[in-house]
N, C-alpha and C positions, 0 to 999 in steps of 0.2 A: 723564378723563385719568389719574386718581390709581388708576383703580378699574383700568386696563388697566394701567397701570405693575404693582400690588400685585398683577393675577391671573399676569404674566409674571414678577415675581419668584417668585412660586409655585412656577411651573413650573419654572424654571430650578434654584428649590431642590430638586424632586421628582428632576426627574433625575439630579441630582449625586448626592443622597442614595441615588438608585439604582443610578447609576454605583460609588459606596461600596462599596455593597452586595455588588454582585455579586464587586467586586475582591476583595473582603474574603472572600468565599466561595470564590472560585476559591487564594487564595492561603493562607488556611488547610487548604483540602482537600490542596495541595502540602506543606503542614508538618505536617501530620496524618496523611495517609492517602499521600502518595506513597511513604514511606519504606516502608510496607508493602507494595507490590504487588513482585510476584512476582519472583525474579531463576533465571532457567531457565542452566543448563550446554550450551555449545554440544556438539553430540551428530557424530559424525562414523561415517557405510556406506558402504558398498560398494554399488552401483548397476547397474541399466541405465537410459540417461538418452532422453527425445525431448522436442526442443526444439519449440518455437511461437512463431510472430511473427502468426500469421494465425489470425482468431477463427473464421472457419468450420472450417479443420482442425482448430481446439481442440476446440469444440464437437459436431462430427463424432465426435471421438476418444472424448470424455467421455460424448456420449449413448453412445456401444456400450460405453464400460464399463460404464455402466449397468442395458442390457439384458443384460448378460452375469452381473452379481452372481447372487450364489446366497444370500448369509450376511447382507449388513448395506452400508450405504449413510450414507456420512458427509457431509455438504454442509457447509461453512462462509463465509459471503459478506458480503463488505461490502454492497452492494448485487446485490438481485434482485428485478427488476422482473416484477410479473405482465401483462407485455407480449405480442406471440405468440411470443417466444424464451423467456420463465419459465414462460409457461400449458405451450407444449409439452413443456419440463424437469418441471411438475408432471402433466401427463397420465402423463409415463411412470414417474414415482415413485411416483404412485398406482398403476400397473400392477405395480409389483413389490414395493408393501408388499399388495395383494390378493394375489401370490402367494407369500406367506410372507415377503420379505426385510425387514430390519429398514431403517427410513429416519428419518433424523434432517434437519435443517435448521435450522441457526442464521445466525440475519443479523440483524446490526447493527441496533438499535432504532429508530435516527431514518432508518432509509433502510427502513424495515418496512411503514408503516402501511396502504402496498397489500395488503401481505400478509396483514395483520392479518385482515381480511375473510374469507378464505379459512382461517383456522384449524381451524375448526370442524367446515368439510366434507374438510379433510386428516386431521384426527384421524379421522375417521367410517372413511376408508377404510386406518387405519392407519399415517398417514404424522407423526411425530412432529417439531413445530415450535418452536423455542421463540428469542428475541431475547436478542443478548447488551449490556449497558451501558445497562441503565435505569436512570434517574433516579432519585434517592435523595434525602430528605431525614434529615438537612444534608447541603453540601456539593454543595448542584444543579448548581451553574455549574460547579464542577471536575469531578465526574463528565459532564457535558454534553460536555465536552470531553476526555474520556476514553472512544476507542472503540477498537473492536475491528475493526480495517482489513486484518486476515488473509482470505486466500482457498484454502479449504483441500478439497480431495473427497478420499476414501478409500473403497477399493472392497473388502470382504470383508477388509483388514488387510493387501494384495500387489501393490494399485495406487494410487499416490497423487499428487495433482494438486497444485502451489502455483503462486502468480505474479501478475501485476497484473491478468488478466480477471476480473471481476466475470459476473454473470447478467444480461441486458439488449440489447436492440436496438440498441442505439447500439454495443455493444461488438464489433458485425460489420458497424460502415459505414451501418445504418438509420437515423443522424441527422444527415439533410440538414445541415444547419447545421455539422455537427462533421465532417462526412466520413468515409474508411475510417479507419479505428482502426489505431492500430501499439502493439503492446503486447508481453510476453513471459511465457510462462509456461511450468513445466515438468512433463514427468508421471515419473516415478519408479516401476520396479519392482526391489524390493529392501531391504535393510537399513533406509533411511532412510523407508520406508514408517510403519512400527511410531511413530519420532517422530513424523510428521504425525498417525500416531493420537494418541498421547498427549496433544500439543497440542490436540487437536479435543477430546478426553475430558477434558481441564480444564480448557477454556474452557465444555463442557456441564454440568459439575459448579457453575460459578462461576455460571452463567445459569439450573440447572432448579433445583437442592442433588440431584442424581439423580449419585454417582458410579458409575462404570461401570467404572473404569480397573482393577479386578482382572478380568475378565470375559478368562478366556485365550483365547476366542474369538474376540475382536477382536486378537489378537496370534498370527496363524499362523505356523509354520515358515516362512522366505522363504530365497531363494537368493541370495547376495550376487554382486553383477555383479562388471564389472571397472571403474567407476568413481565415486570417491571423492568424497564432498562433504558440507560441514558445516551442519549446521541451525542456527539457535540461534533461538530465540524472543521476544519483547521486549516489554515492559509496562509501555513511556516510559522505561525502564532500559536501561543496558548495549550500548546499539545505538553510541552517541557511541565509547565505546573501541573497538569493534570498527572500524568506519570509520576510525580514527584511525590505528589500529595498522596496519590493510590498505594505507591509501593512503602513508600515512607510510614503507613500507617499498620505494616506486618507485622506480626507477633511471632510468629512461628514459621513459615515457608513462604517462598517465592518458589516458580516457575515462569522460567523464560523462551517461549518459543518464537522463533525469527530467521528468516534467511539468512538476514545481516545484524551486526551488530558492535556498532559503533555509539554505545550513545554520548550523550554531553558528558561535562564535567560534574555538573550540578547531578545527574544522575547516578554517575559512577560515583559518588561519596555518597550516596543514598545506600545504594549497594554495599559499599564497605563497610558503611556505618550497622548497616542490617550483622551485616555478618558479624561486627564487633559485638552484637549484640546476642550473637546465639541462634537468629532466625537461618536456615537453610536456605540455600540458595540453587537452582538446578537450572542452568541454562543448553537448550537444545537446537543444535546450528546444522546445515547442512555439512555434510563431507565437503561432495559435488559444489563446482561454485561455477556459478555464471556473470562472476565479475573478475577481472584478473586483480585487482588492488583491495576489495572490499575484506576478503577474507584472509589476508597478512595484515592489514590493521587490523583487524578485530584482535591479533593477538597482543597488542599493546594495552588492551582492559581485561581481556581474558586473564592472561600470566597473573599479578597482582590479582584477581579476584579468587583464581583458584589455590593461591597461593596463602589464602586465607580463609580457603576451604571450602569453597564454591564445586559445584559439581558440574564438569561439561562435558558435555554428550553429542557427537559427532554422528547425525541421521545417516546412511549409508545403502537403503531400501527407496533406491531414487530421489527424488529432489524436492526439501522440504523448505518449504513456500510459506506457512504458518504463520499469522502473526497476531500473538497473545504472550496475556501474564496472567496468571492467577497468584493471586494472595490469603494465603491462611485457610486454602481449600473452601473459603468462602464466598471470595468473587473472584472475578476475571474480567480483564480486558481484551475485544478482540474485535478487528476493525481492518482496513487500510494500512495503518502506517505500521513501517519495519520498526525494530529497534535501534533506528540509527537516526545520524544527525541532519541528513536528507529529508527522513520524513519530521523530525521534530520542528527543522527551520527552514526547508525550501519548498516542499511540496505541498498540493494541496489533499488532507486527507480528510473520514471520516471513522471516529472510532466509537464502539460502545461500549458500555461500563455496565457489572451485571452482577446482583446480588441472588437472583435465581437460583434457586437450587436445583433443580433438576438439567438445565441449562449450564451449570459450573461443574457437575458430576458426567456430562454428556464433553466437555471441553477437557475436563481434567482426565476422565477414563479414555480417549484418544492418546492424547497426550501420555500418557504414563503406558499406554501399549507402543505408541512407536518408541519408547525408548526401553521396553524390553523386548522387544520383536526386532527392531532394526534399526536399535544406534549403539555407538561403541562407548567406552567412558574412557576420556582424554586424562591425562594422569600431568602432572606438573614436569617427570621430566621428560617426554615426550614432546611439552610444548619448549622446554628447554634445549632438545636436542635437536628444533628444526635445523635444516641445513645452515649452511651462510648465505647461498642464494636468497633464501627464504626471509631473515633474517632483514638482512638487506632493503629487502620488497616490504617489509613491517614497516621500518624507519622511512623510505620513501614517502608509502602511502598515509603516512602519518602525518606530514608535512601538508594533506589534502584532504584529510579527516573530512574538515568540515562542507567538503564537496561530494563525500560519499553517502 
């Protein structure tokens, strides 16, 4: 009995002492090395804009920009899966680093290691691979949770792709379980091209030490369209004001579209304050969740928002992936980053800001179909009547907030 007692204090002491550990790690990397990463100037062109809600039209689009490069070939992905949507993506990127074009690909480290495989016979035919946010020692568990969640293609420095599709099967409805995908992304010819490069060209510099960004050939003469929109890039930095100052400036409506939604504090009084104020508020989440913790916290801002009259809408027509705001049916944000405390202070994202009309009427009219087409409307006491399990997993995950 003495000896089972004494090997279970043991244990109990290992983990704590590792649970220590890791804290200690993660939160010195924040007081050491946070204050250094990167603070980018929101960049603001002149465009011609097409939007996407549907990943085969995306996909479609992107493989023929593909085919069509002549110069050089920029990929940036959170996840890219060597699935038959990635092998085919790599079949034709080997087809056009064989015919001279230059091909890059960078993706996220811990969502790599399919990839990993395949480096070797990419390089053989030309096609240059490299992961962004490896592991470091010190400082493991803070950089572990420091990723690089941009999605970014650039076609010869005149076509440029951002938005929440990733590279993968599931991201065009092939995962049964998850169903058709609803997501947004945008391709860009014009001014704001040249940023997307820049961005891709310093997060490859950060990941190979290979910089590229004087190479005037990745930066062609482009012809500014006629609509306007602002970049700005984010490295767990700077993303909180910006959202702050966007939504804070509503008169009449908000719309919130998001997997996830966890945001700050400084945010959620933004919110409240809106609402105190008479503006609408209509936030649209997935049912389906592909996090076990992410979606019982959310109900610790939800409750209190809806409770003062917020409108939330449970997507249930497969898995929405989305991630935008519009304000006052005027402009919209819509980018990279979720609505949560992940993408405002550990990841690295890229969002754009958009006074467009035709562009905010294309975001908003999606938008307000998936949630008369296929979402439910969540009522106060439905969120009241989660189980106790449920409940439970709320207050847990709330304790972690700031790691979701």
């Amino acid at each position: 009995m003495h000896l089972f007692i004494n090997t279970l204090f043991i244990l109990i002491t290992l983990v704590l002492l590792l649970i220590v550990a890791i804290l200690l790690d993660i939160f010195s990397g924040l007081r050491v090395k946070h204050a250094l990463n990167r603070e980018y100037k929101p960049k603001t062109g002149f465009n011609n804009f097409r939007y996407f809600s549907n990943g085969h039209e995306l996909y479609e689009d992107m493989e023929q920009s593909i085919r069509n490069a002549k110069n050089h070939i920029h990929l940036s992905f959170f996840i890219f899966t060597p699935d038959e949507v990635g092998n085919k993506w790599l079949h034709l990127l080997k087809q056009k680093a064989v015919e001279g074009v230059e091909v890059r690909i960078l993706i996220d480290a811990l969502n790599g290691f399919r990839l990993r495989k395949q480096k070797a016979a990419l390089a053989k035919e030309g096609v240059h691979l490299a992961f962004s946010g490896k592991l470091t020692f010190p400082f493991t568990f803070y950089y572990l949770n420091r990723r690089n969640h941009r999605k970014i293609m650039v076609i010869d420095g005149r076509i440029g792709y951002f938005g929440g599709f990733n590279v993968s099967r599931e991201y065009i409805g092939r995962k049964p379980e998850m169903g058709p995908w609803h997501d947004n992304h945008l391709r860009i010819i014009g001014e704001s091209v040249h940023d997307l490069q820049r961005l891709f060209l310093i997060d490859w510099k950060r990941s190979t030490k290979i910089d590229l960004q004087n190479n005037t050939s990745y930066f062609p003469e482009v012809e500014p369209g006629p609509s306007k929109i602002t970049l700005l890039g984010s490295d767990g930095k700077q993303l909180e004001d910006f959202f702050a100052e966007k939504l804070n400036a509503a008169q009449s409506s908000i719309f919130i579209g998001s997997p996830y939604f966890i945001p700050s504090e400084r945010l959620m009084k933004v919110l409240q304050d809106k609402l105190m104020h008479g503006v609408t508020l209509t936030i649209v989440l997935p049912m389906k969740k592909d996090h076990g913790l992410v979606q019982p916290a959310s109900y610790l801002y939800l409750k209190p928002l809806v409770e003062n009259g917020a409108r939330l809408y449970h997507f249930y027509q497969g898995f929405y992936h989305a991630k935008l705001f519009i304000v006052d049916r005027q402009f919209c944000y819509l980018g990279t980053a979720n609505f949560d405390q992940r993408s405002l202070f550990w990841n690295d994202e890229l969002s754009g800001f958009t006074k467009d009309p035709v562009l905010v009427h294309h975001v908003l009219r999606q938008l307000e179909k998936e949630i008369r087409d296929g979402s439910k409307l969540v009522s106060l006491k439905q969120i009241q009547k989660r189980s106790s399990v449920e409940k439970i997993k709320s207050i847990f995950s709330g304790w972690i907030r700031f790691f979701l």
